[in-house]
C-alpha positions as CSV (number, residue, x, y, z in Angstrom):
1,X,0.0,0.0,0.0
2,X,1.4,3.3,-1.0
3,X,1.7,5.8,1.4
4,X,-1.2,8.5,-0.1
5,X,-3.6,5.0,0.3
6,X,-2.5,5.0,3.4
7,X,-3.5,8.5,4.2
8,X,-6.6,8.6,2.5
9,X,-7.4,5.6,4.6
10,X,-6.3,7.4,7.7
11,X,-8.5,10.5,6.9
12,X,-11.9,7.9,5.7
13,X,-10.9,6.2,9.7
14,X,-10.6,9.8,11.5
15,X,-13.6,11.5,9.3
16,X,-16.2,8.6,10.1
17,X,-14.7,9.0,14.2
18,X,-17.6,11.9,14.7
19,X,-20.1,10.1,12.6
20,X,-20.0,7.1,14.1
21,X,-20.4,8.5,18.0
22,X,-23.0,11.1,17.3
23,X,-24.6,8.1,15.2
24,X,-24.4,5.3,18.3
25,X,-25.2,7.9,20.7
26,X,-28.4,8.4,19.1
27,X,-29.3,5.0,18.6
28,X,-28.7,4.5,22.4
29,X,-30.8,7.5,23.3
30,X,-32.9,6.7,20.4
31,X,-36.6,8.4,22.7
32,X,-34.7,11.7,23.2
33,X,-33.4,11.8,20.0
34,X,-37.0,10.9,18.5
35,X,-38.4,13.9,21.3
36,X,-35.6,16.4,19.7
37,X,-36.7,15.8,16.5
38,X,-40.2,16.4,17.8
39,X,-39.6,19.8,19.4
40,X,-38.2,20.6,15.6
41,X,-41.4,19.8,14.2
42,X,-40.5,17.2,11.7
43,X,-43.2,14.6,10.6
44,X,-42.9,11.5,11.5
45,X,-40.4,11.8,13.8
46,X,-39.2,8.3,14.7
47,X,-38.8,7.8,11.0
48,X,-36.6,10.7,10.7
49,X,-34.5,10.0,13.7
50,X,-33.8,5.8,12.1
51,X,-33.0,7.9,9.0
52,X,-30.3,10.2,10.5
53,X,-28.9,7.4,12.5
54,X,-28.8,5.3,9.6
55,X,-26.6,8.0,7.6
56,X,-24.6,8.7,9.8
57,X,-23.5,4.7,10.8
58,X,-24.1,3.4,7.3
59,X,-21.9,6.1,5.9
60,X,-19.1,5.7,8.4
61,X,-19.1,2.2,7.6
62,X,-19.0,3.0,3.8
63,X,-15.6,5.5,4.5
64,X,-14.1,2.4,6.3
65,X,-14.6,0.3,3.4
66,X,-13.7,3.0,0.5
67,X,-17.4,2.9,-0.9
68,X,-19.1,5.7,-2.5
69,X,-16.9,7.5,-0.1
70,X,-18.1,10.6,-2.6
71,X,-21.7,10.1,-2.0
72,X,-21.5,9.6,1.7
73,X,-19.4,12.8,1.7
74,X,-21.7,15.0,0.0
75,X,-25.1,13.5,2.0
76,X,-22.8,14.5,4.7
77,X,-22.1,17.9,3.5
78,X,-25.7,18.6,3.1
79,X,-27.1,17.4,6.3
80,X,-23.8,19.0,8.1
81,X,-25.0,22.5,6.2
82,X,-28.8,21.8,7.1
83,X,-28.4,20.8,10.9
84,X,-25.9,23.4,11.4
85,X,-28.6,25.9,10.3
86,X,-30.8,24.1,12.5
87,X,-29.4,24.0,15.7
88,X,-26.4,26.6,15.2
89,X,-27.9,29.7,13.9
90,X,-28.9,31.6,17.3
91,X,-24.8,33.2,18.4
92,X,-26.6,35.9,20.2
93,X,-29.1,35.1,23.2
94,X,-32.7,36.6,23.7
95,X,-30.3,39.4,25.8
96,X,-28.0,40.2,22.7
97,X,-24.9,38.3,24.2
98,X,-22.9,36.5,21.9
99,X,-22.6,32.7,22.6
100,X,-19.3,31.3,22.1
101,X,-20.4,27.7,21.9
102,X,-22.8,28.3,19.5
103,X,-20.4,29.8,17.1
104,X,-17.6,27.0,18.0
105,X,-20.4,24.8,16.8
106,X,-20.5,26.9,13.6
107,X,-16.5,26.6,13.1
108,X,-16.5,22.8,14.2
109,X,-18.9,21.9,11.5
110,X,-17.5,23.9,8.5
111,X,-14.2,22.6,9.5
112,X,-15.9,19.6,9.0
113,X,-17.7,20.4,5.5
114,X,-13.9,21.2,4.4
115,X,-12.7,17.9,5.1
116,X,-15.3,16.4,3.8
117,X,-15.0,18.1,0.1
118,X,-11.6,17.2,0.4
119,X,-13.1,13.5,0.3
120,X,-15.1,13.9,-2.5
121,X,-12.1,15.2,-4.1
122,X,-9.6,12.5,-3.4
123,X,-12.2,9.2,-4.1
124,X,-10.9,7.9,-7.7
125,X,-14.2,6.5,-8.4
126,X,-16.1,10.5,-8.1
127,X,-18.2,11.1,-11.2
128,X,-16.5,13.5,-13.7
129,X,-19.5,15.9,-13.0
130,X,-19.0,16.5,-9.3
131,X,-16.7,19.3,-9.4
């Protein structure tokens, strides 16, 4: 094995590390997760919880395996963007003070977006149409 498989196999391990707790964490806690999504409004909310769990475990195991590690990524770039929005987007409290957690948060997960194109870019087997 050549050392930049090596490293792209490195980076699919470490990338899928975030995916895969937030992914078992959600399956253990699967009723508050369900509840969250509830208080978000979503239809269906069970189904939409086993969805997002699903994603996040399926795809991790996907990276490990060097599957469709382009698709995964940009499902994963999308849903990153979307719950970032989601749960992210209030920085400043009802008082007007800036919450630093929040925007960490914000940093963390287009950190994460970042590495994530960089996927997309280095999977040999990503369609000639995606950038």
């Amino acid at each position: 094995m050549e050392d930049q498989e090596i490293a792209y196999l490195v980076g699919r391990l470490l990338t899928c590390g975030i995916w895969t707790g937030a992914g078992l964490f959600k399956l253990f806690h699967f009723a508050g997760f369900t509840e969250k999504m509830k208080g978000f409004n979503f239809p269906y909310p069970a189904l939409c919880a086993a969805i997002v769990i699903t994603m996040e475990l399926v795809g991790s195991l996907c990276l490990a395996f060097d599957f469709a590690v382009w698709a995964v990524a940009l499902v994963w770039v999308g849903f990153t963007v979307w719950a970032t929005w989601l749960e992210h987007r209030h920085i400043y409290d009802e008082h007007g003070a800036f919450v630093f957690p929040q925007y960490v948060q914000i940093c963390k997960n287009i950190s994460i977006v970042g590495g994530l194109i960089f996927m997309i870019l280095l999977d040999k087997t990503r369609p000639d149409w995606l950038l």
